[in-house]
Structures are given as structure tokens and as C-alpha cells.
C-alpha positions in Angstrom: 126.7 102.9 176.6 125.0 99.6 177.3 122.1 98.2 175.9 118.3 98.3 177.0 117.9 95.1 178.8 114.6 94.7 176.4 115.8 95.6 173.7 116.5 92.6 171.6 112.5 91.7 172.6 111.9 95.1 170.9 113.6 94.2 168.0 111.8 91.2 167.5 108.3 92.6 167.9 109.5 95.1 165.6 110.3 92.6 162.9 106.7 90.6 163.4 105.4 94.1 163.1 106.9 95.5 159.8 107.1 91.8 158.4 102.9 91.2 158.9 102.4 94.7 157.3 101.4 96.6 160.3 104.2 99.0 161.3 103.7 101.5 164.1 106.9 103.5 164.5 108.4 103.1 160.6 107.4 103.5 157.3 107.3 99.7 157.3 110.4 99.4 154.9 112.3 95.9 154.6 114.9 97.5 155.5 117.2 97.7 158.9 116.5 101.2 158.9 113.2 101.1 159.3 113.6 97.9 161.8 115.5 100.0 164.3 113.3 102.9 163.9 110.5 100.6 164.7 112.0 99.2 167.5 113.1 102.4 169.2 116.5 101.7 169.0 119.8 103.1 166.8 120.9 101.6 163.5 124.1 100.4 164.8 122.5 98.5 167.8 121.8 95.8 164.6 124.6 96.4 162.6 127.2 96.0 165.8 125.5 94.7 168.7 122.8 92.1 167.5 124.3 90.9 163.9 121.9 88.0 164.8 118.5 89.7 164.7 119.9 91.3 161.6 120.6 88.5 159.9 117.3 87.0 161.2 115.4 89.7 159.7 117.0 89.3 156.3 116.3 85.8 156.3 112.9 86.3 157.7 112.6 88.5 154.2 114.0 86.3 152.2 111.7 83.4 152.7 108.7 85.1 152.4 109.8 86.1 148.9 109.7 89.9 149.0 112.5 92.3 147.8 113.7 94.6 150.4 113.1 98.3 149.4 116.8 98.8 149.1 117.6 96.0 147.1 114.3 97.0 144.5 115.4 100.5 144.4 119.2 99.3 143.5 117.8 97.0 140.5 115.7 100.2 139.3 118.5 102.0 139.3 120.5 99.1 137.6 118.1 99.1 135.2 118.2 102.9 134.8 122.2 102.9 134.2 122.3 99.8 131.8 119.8 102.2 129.6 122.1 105.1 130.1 125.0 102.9 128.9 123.3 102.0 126.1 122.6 105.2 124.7 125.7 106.0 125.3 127.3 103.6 123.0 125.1 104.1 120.3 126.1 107.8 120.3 129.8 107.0 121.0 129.2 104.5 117.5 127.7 107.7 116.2 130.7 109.8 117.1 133.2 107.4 116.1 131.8 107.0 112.2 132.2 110.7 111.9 135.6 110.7 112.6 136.7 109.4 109.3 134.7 112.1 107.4 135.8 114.8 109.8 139.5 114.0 108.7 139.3 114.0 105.2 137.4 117.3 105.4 140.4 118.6 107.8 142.9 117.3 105.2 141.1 119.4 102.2 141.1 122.6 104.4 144.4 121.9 104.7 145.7 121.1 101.2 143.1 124.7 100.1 145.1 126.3 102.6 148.0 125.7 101.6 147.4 126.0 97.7 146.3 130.1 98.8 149.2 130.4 101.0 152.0 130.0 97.7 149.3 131.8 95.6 150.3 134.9 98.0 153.8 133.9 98.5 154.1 133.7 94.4 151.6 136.0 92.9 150.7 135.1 88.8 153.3 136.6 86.3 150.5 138.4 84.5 149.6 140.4 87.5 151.4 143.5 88.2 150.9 145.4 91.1 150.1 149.2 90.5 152.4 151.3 92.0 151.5 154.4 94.2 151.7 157.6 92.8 153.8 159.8 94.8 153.1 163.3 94.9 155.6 166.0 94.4 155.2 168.5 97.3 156.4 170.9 94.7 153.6 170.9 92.1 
């Protein structure tokens, strides 16, 4: 499919439009996204055809100081996950000092178990098991 002969004019009033502020096609994001949607044309006509205006655009972003929308959203979410991993060493700290308690409570389980186990095994000499009374069918 080839190109609209216009369409690398279209592309550039698309970037004066969305970089003064007033969009008409997008929702005015600094993004290619919104640049090609702007311009009427598909995302891959900048991101395989005209590399240049791309790059333009960026650049054209770039010195006018502003944060593309993508690239604010990504250091939100940065933001959002170095919390995240934050927490979640302080609860892996958490986890890890109860380990040492958890073992020796493991360990006395064990040694009680094991203390009942011969207790059964070896009942006391002063206990004696009563016997069952059998029952003579003949009395």
C-alpha cells in the first residue's frame, strides 16, 4: 500500500497542532499515538515509513520541556512499584525474624512429642491395666 502523497504535510500540521495545545482529531497526547490519529494516518506510517517526523516530534517535545504522557504515566507507575517493593521487604524482614522463633517452637513440639510417644510405648510400673471381666456363658 503506498503512502498519501500529503501525508508527511499531514503529519507535520498534526505535530504544530497537538504541540500548540489545540488538537482536533486526538486527545492531544505527546504521544505517536495520538500524532497519527491526528494526522489521519496509521501508527506504523511513523514508526516504519517516516522514522524522521517521529523522531522530529520527540525532539520537538523534548525541547519544549514537557513529559510525554507515556513516559509520565511509566514514572507513576515506577514510583508505584518501588513502593510495592518496599513494603514488601519490610514484610519479608518481618517473615524472616519469625523464622527463628517458629523453629524452636517446632523443635519443643517435637521433643513433647516424643516424650508421650515412650510414655505409651512404656507405660509407668505402678500402673496396671485392669483386665476385662469375661463372662461365663454358663452362669
Amino acid at each position: 500500500m503506498t503512502p498519501a502523497l500529503d501525508e508527511r504535510d499531514r503529519i507535520r500540521d498534526a505535530m504544530d497542532r497537538i504541540l500548540s495545545g489545540t488538537p482536533q482529531a486526538s486527545n492531544g497526547a505527546l504521544t505517536i499515538v495520538a500524532l497519527a490519529q491526528e494526522a489521519g494516518v496509521p501508527r506504523n506510517a511513523l514508526t516504519q515509513r517516516h522514522l524522521d517526523l517521529k523522531n522530529e516530534f520527540y525532539e520537538r517535545v523534548k525541547e519544549r520541556g514537557a513529559t510525554p504522557d507515556a513516559e509520565a504515566r511509566l514514572r507513576q507507575k515506577i514510583v508505584k512499584l518501588k513502593e510495592t517493593i518496599t513494603n514488601k521487604n519490610k514484610e519479608l524482614d518481618r517473615l524472616r525474624a519469625d523464622v527463628p522463633a517458629l523453629v524452636r517452637v517446632v523443635n519443643q513440639l517435637t521433643l513433647e512429642n516424643q516424650e508421650l510417644r515412650e510414655l505409651l510405648a512404656n507405660p509407668h510400673p505402678n500402673v496396671i491395666p485392669i483386665q476385662r471381666r469375661q463372662f461365663r456363658s454358663d452362669e
